[in-house]
N, C-alpha and C positions, 0 to 999 in steps of 0.2 A: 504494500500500500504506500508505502512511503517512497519506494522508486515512482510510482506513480502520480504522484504528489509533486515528487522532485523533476519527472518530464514535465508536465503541464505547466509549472512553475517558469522551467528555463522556453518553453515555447512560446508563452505568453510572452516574457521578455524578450525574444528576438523578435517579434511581431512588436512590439511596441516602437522597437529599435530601425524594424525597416521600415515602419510608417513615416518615421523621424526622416528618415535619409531618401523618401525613395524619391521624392519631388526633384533632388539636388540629381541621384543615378538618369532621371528622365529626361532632365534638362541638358547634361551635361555628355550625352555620345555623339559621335561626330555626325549621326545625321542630324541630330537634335541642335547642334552646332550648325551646319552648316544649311538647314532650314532659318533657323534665327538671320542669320546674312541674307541668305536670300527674301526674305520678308522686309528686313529693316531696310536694302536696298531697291525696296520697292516693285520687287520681279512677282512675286506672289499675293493674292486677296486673304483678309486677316481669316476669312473663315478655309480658307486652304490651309493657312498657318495651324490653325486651330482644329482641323480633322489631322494633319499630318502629325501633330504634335499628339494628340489622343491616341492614336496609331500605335506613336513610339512609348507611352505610357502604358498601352494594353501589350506590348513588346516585351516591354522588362517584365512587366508582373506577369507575364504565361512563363517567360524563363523562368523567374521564384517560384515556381508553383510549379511546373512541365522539370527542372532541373533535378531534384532527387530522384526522380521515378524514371529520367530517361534511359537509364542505361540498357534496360531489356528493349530497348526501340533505337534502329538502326539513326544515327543521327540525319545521312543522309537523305533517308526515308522520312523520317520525322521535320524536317526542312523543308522538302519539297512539297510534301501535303497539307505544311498549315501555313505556305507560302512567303517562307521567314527565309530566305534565298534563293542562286540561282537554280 
């Protein structure tokens, strides 16, 4: 009981932890970068900005969530069918 106490315990604190950080992980990879330039240099509409950037949010947080469990799925495999490269 008490290991079980002690998972829930440290899972809840990492969840608090990447809630903290994950706005900075979203903002901050180089598409997410190099969208921000293309917006502020006026190439792109704010609601393009604004789906692209949701995009790259629903990106990161399927990696957090899809990353433990991927190992029995081909990565390869697992890329090309939920469209996360070429």
């Amino acid at each position: 009981m008490a290991l079980f106490m002690i998972g829930f315990i440290t899972y809840g604190g990492t969840l608090v932890f990447y809630a903290a950080i994950f706005p900075r992980l979203a903002r901050n990879t180089p598409h997410a970068r190099t969208l921000r330039t293309t917006y502020e240099a006026g190439e792109i509409s704010r609601e393009d900005y604004e789906q692209e950037e949701s995009l790259e949010k629903n990106r990161i947080s399927n990696i957090s969530t899809v990353g433990p469990f991927s190992r029995s799925v081909d990565s390869r495999t697992f890329t090309k069918s939920h469209g996360l490269g070429a």
